[in-house]
N, C-alpha and C positions, 0 to 999 in steps of 0.2 A: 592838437586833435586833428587826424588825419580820416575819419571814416567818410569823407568827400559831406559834412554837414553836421551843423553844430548844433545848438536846443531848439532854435529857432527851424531848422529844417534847410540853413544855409547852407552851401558849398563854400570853398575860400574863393570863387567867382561871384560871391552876393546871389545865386539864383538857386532857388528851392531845385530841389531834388526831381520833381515833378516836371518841371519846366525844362531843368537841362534833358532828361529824358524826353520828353517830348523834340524839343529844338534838336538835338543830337540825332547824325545819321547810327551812330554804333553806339546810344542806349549808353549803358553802364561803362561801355570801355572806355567811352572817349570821359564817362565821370571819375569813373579813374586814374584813368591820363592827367586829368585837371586837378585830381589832388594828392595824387604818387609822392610829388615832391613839398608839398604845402608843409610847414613845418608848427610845431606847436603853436598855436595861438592866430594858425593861418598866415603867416610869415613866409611867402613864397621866398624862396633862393635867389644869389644873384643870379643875374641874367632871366628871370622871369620875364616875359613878354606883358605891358599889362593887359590886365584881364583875360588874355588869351588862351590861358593854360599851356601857352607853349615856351618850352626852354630851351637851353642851349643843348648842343648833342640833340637833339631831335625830339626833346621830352623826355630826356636819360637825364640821368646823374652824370655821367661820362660816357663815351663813345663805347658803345656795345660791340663785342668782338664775335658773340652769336647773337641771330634773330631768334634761334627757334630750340625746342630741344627734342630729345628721343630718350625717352628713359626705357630700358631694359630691364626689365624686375625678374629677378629670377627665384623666384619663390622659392622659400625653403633654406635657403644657406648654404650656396656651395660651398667646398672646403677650397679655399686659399691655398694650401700649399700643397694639393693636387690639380692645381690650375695654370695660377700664374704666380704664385711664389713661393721658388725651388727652394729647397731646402737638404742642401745635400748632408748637412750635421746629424740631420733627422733621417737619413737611408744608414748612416753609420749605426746608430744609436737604435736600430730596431729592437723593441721588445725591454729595452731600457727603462728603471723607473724614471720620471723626469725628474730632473735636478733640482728644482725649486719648487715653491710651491704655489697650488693652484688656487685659483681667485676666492674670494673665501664665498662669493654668491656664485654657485654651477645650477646649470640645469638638472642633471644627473649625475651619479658617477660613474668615473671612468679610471681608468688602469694604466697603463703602462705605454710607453710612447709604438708608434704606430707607423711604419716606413711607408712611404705614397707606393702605390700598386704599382705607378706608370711612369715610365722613363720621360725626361726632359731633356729640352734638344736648344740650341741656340739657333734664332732667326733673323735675318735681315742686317741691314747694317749697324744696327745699333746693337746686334749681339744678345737680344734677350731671351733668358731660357722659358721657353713654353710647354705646358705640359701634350703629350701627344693623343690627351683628350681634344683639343681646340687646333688639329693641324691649322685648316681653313684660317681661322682665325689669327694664328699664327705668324700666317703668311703675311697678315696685314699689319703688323708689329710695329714697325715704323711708324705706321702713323697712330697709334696708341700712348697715351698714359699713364700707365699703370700707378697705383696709388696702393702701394702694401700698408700703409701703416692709419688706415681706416680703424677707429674705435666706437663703440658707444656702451648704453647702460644696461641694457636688458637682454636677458638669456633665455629670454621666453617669445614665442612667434610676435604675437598678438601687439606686445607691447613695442620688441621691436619694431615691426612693421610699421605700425602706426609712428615711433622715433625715426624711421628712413623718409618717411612721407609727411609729417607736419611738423616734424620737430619736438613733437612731445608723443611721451609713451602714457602717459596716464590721466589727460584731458584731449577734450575733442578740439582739436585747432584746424584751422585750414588746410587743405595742403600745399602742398610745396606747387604743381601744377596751376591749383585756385590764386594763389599767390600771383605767381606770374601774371595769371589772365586777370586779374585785378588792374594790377601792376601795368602792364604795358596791352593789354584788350587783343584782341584778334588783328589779321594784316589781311582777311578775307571775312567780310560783315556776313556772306554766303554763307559760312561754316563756322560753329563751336571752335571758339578759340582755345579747350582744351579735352581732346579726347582720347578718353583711354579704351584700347582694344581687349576684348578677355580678360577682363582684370577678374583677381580673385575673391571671392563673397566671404570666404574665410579669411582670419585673425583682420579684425579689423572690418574688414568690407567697404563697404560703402564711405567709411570714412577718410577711408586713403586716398581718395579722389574727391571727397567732399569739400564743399565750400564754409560749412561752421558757420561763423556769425559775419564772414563777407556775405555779399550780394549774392543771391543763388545763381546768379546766371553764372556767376566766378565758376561753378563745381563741373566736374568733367563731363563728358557726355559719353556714358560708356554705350558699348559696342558688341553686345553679348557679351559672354562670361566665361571665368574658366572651365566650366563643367561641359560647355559645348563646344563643338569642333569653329575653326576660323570662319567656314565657310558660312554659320550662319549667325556672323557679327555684321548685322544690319543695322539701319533704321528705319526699324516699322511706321510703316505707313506714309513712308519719303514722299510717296507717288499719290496722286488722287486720280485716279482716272475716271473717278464718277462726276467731276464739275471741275468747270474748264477757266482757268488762274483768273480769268475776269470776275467771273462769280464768288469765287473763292473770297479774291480779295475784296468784294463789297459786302461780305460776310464778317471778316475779319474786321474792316472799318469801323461794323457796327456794332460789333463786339467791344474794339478798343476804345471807341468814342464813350458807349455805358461806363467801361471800367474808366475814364478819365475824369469821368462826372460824378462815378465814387469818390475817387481821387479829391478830386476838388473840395469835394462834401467835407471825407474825414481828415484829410492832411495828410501824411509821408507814410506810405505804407509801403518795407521794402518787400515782403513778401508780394503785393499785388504786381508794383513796379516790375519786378522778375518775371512774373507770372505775364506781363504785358511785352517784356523784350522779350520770350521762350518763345512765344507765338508768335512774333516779329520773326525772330529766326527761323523758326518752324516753316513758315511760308516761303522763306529765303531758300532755304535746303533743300527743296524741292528742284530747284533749277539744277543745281551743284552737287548735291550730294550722291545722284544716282551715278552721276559717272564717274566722280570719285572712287566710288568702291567699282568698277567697273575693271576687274584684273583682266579681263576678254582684252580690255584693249591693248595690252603688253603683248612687245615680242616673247615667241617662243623662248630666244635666248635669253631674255629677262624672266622667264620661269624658270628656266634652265639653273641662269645664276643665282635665284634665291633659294633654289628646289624644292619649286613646287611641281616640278617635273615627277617626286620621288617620294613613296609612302611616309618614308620615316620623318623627312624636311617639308612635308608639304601642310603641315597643319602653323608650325611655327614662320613658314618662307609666306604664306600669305599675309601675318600680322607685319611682318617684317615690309611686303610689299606695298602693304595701305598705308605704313606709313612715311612711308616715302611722296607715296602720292599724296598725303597729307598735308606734308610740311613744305612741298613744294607749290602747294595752292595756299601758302597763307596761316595753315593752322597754327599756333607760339609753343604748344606743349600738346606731344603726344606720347602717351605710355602703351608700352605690350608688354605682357603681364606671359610666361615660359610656367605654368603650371599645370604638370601632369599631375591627373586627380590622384592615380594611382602610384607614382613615386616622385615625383618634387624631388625637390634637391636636399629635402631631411633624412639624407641616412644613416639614421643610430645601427642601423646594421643594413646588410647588401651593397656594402659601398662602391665595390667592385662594378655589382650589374645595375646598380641607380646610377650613376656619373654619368658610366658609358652611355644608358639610355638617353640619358638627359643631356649632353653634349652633344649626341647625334643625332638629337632632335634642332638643334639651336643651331652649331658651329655652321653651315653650310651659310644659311640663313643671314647670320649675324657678319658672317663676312663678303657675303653677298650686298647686303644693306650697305657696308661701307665702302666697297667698290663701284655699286653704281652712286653715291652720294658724291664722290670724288669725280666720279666719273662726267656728272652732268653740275659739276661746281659749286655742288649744292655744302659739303663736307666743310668749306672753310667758313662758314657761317650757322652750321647745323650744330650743333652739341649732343653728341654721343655717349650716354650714359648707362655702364653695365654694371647690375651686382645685386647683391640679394641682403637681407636685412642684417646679415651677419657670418660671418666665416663658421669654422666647425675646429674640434680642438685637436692637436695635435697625436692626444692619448686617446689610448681605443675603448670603445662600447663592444659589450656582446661577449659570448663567451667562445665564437667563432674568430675573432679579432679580424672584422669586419663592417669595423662602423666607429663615427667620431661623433661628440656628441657639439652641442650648439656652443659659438664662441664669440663674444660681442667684445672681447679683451683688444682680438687686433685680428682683420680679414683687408680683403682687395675689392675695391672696384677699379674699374679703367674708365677713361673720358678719350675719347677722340674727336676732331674737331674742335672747332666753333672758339679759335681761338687758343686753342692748351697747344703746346711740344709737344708732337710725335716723338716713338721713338727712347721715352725714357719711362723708368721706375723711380718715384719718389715713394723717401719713409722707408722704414723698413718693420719687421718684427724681430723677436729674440730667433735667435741660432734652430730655434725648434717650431714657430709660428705661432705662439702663445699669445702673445702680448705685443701690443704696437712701443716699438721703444724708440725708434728715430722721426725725426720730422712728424710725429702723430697728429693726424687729421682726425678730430670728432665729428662726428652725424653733423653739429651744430657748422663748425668751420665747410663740410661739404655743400650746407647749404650755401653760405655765406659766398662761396668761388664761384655755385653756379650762377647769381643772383648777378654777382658783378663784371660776371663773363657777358650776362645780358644787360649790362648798361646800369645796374641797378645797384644801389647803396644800401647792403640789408640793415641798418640801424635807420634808415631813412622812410624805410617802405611799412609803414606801422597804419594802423587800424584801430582807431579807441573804441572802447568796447567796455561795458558794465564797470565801467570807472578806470578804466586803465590804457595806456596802447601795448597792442602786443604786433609781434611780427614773428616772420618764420622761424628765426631766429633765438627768437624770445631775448634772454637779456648776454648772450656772449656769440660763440662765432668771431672765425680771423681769417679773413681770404688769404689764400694760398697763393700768392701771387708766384711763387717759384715754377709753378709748373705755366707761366702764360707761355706763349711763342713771342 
């Protein structure tokens, strides 16, 4: 039983949940820290420290190869192999029935196979063909991952999305980001140890970044949303300029002293607890958070290189910019969320002038973000995470043959950083981009690689809960260890 306390209200430290929150400068992260590793029946590991909640590796399972991540969502579903995996069988074979047959649950139907629109080119040393949608991107290849042979279960957004973010499509779980911030808490007590920028209110919402039945402080802390432009992903009310931080905080004192004396009264409340670190933090982010978001303070050339110098890059080159500035004050998971309300990357038809739109919004940006990440050392400990909840199928939609429809069989994400080989493609799919058939990587094993690229054992980082432990993972998952550096 890992939820940091057992019936009694204990932690595997003997000290109510109340207590360690009180005594603790970081509230719930450091309770989590103290029972990441605890194992059924409260059976710390070896090399536990007593009492201390501290272990070997630093409080990890094993030496963390990333501190922090950056996940890239790109809403909608690009298609793979108008991206980053060519298919040259598939340019031959235009307007060809496909040879086998197609998965027996689809989204829609579809017809006949479908040739990529845009040429592919080989880049950098290690020679990989990139599509001439992501030149920028491209360029940065070397130090890329690419991962073709991504699978998962569902051919519908909704359920998707919610399987790329908590590991399950059809109950509410934590996410993968809550996870973490559970798991190994903030590296800056200042700032939300996981915040997602713009994230999307649709298929899913709020629950892709939610924390489920961990601690609510676990759940993201979004930052506007995708319907509004970047520029007004804030937080409201950071500033008080009507009472001046002395006052403030004799305010808030007497606030938390009441809510402790609740506390005291009824016994283990994790809502209230939450409710008493929010406001802890809350006060905290006032020092920190304005200048955080404060892009004024960037060189011209660092607008330049994320382009936010430029209409088309300047909405996506700012999320991209925060969060650099994020991760490099401390934050352990930040998500930016590439959804254009009006074409997303779901093109059942327009395929042509959705891509284009949507890569010329990103690519500048996205290889911006990994140029300065390398640039200021930040890259060999940052984990770089791109893709969308599912690829798109090889055969065409529309009667324009102009569109492909959703594909969960087999699509791409890439990783760079934080630990993985530059410079390679693992897995692969069939001849046409259908189906993951080489080295296949599921949703579940994706999580699994990130977990333990950050130090963490995903069969170890479990949460009991209405009779059960669950984790990101749920009950499979196999780290990819082939792709580490």
């Amino acid at each position: 039983m890992t939820n940091g306390s057992n019936a009694l209200g204990l932690s595997p430290l003997g000290l109510s949940r109340r207590r360690l929150l009180q005594n603790s400068a970081a509230g719930f992260g450091s309770l989590a820290l103290a029972s990441l590793l605890a194992r059924t029946g409260h059976t710390a590991p070896a090399g536990a420290g007593s009492g201390s909640g501290e272990f070997e590796n630093g409080g990890l399972h094993h030496p963390a190869r990333a501190k922090r991540v950056i996940f890239l969502f790109m809403k909608g579903g690009p298609s793979h192999m108008d991206t980053f995996d060519h298919k040259p069988q598939l340019q031959k074979d235009d307007g060809k029935p496909l040879p086998f047959e197609k998965p027996r649950v689809q989204f829609a139907p579809t017809s006949d196979l479908l040739a990529s629109p845009w040429k592919f080119q080989r880049y950098g040393e290690s020679g990989i063909a990139v599509s001439e949608l992501f030149p920028e991107v491209a360029r940065c290849v070397d130090d890329l991952c690419i991962i073709n042979s991504l699978h998962g279960t569902n051919p519908a957004h909704g359920g998707a999305a919610l399987k790329l973010h908590t590991g399950s499509d059809v109950f509410v779980r934590p996410s993968m980001g809550a996870w973490i911030q559970y798991g190994l808490g903030t590296e800056n007590e200042n700032l939300p140890g996981f915040i997602t920028i713009c994230p999307t209110l649709a298929h899913g919402g709020t629950k892709n970044w939610g924390s489920a039945f961990l601690p609510a402080s676990c759940a993201g802390t979004p930052l506007g949303n995708a319907s509004q432009p970047a520029t007004n992903a804030r937080i409201k009310y950071a500033e008080n300029d009507f009472y001046p931080g002395q006052l403030q905080r004799m305010q808030l004192d007497l606030a938390q002293s009441l809510n402790q004396q609740f506390l005291q009264s009824t016994g283990p409340d994790t809502e209230l607890e939450a409710r008493i670190q929010s406001f802890e933090l809350a006060f905290r982010m006032q020092t920190e958070m304005p200048e955080a978001l404060d892009l004024a303070a960037e060189t011209a050339h660092t607008h330049r290189l994320y382009g936010i110098d430029q209409e088309t890059t300047a909405d996506f080159g700012r999320q991209c910019l925060m969060a650099r500035r994020f991760v490099e004050r401390g934050v352990r998971f930040v998500q930016i969320t590439h959804s254009n309300t009006e074409v997303q990357w779901d093109q059942h038809g327009n395929l042509r002038k959705g891509h284009e739109q949507n890569a010329a919004e990103v690519d500048r940006p996205i290889a911006g973000l990994l140029r300065d990440l390398k640039a200021r050392g930040l890259l060999e400990d940052t984990l770089v995470l791109w893709g969308g909840e599912f690829g798109r199928t090889p055969t065409c939609q529309g009667s324009g043959r102009d569109g492909r429809d959703h594909n969960p069989e087999g699509f791409t994400m890439w990783m760079a950083g934080g630990g993985v080989r530059g410079g390679i493609q693992y897995g692969a799919t069939d001849e046409y981009g259908y189906y993951a058939t080489e080295n296949k990587v599921h949703i579940h094993d994706l999580h699994a690689t990130v977990l333990h690229l950050m130090g963490v054992d995903h069969t170890r980082l479990t949460y009991r809960h209405a009779g059960r432990d669950f984790r990101l993972t749920d009950v499979a998952g196999h780290v990819v260890r082939e792709i580490f550096a």
